[in-house]
C-alpha positions as CSV (number, residue, x, y, z in Angstrom):
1,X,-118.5,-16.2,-76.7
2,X,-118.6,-15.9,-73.0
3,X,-119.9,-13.4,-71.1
4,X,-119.5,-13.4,-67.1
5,X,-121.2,-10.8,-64.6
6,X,-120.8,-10.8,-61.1
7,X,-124.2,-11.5,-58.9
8,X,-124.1,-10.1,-55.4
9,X,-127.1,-11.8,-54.0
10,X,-125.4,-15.2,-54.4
11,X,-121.9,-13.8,-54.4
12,X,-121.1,-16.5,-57.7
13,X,-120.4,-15.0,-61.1
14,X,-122.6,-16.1,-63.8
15,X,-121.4,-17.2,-66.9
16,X,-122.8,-17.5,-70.1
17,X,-120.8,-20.1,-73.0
18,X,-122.1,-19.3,-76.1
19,X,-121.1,-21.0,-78.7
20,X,-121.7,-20.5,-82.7
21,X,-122.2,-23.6,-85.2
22,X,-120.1,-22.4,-87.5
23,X,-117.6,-22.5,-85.0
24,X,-117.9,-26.3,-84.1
25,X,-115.9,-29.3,-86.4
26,X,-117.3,-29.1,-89.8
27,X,-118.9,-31.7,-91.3
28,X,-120.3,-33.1,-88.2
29,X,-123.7,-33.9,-87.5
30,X,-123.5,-32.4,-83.8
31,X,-126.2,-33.7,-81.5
32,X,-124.6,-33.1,-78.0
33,X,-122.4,-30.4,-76.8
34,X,-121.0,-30.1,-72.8
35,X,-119.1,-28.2,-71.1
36,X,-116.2,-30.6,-69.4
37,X,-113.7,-28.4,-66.9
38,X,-112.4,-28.1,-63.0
39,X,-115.4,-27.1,-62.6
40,X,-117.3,-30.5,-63.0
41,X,-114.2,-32.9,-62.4
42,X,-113.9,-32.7,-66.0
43,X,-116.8,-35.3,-66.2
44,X,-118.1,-35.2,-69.9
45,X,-121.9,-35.6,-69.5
46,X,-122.3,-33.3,-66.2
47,X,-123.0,-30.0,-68.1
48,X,-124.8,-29.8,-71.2
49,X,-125.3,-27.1,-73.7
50,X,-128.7,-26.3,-75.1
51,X,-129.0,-25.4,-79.0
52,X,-130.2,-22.1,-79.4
53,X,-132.1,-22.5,-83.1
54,X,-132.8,-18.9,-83.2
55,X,-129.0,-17.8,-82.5
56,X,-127.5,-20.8,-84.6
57,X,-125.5,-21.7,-81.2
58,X,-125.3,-23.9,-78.3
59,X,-125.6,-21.8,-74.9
60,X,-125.3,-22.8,-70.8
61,X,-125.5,-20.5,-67.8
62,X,-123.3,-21.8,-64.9
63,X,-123.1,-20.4,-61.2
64,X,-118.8,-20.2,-60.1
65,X,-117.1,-18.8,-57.3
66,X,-115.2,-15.8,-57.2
67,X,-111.3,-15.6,-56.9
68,X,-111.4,-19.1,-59.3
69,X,-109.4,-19.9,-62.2
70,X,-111.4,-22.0,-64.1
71,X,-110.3,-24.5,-67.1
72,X,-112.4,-26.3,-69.7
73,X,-112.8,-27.4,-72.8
74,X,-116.4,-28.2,-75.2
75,X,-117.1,-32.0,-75.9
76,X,-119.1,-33.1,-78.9
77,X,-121.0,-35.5,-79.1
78,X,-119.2,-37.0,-76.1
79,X,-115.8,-37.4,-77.9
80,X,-115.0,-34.0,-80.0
81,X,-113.1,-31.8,-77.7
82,X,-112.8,-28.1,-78.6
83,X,-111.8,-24.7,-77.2
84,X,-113.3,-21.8,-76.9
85,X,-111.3,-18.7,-78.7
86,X,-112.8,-16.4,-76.4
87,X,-111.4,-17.3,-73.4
88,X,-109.1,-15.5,-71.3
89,X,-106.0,-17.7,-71.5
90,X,-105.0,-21.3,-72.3
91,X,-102.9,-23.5,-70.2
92,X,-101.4,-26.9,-71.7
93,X,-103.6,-30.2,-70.8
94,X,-102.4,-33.0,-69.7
95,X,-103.4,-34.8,-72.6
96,X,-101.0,-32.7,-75.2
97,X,-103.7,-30.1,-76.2
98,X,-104.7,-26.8,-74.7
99,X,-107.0,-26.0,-72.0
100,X,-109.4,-22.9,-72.0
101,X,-109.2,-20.9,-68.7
102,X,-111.5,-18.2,-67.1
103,X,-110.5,-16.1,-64.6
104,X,-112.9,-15.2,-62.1
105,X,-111.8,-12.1,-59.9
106,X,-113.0,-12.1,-56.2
């Protein structure tokens, strides 16, 4: 799940990435997840998600600018990557596989 709102005193949206378990590879013993996107320079370790034992899910709050089109994708266990189905859109990666993408109005 993500969930963005707009915050006027720092004129950024916050965003909230929520994601479920059940929703990550099955079978896996997931210690990590990170977010990995334009954002961050797609860097794998720069923005990790915190499990969330009472939700079952692994959540992080980021800070982006308005008018952005944002793309990312989940990493797991720093070589899983995933997508979230709740995105807005998804673009094709350079790597074959599609990108999620958040669109941030101004």
């Amino acid at each position: 799940m993500i969930r963005k709102a707009y915050v006027k005193s720092r004129k950024m949206w916050r965003v909230d990435f929520e994601v479920p378990a059940e929703e990550l590879p099955q079978g896996m013993d997931v210690k990590s997840v990170h977010i990995a996107g334009t954002f961050n320079g797609w860097d794998k370790r720069a923005t990790p998600m915190q499990y969330n034992r009472r939700r079952k899910a692994w959540t992080a709050r980021l800070y982006l600018a308005p008018g952005e089109e944002v793309q990312f994708r989940y990493v797991v266990n720093g070589e899983h990557w995933c997508n979230d189905w709740h995105a807005d859109d998804y673009v094709p990666g350079e790597y074959g596989e599609d990108n999620c993408v958040i669109r941030l109005p101004m």
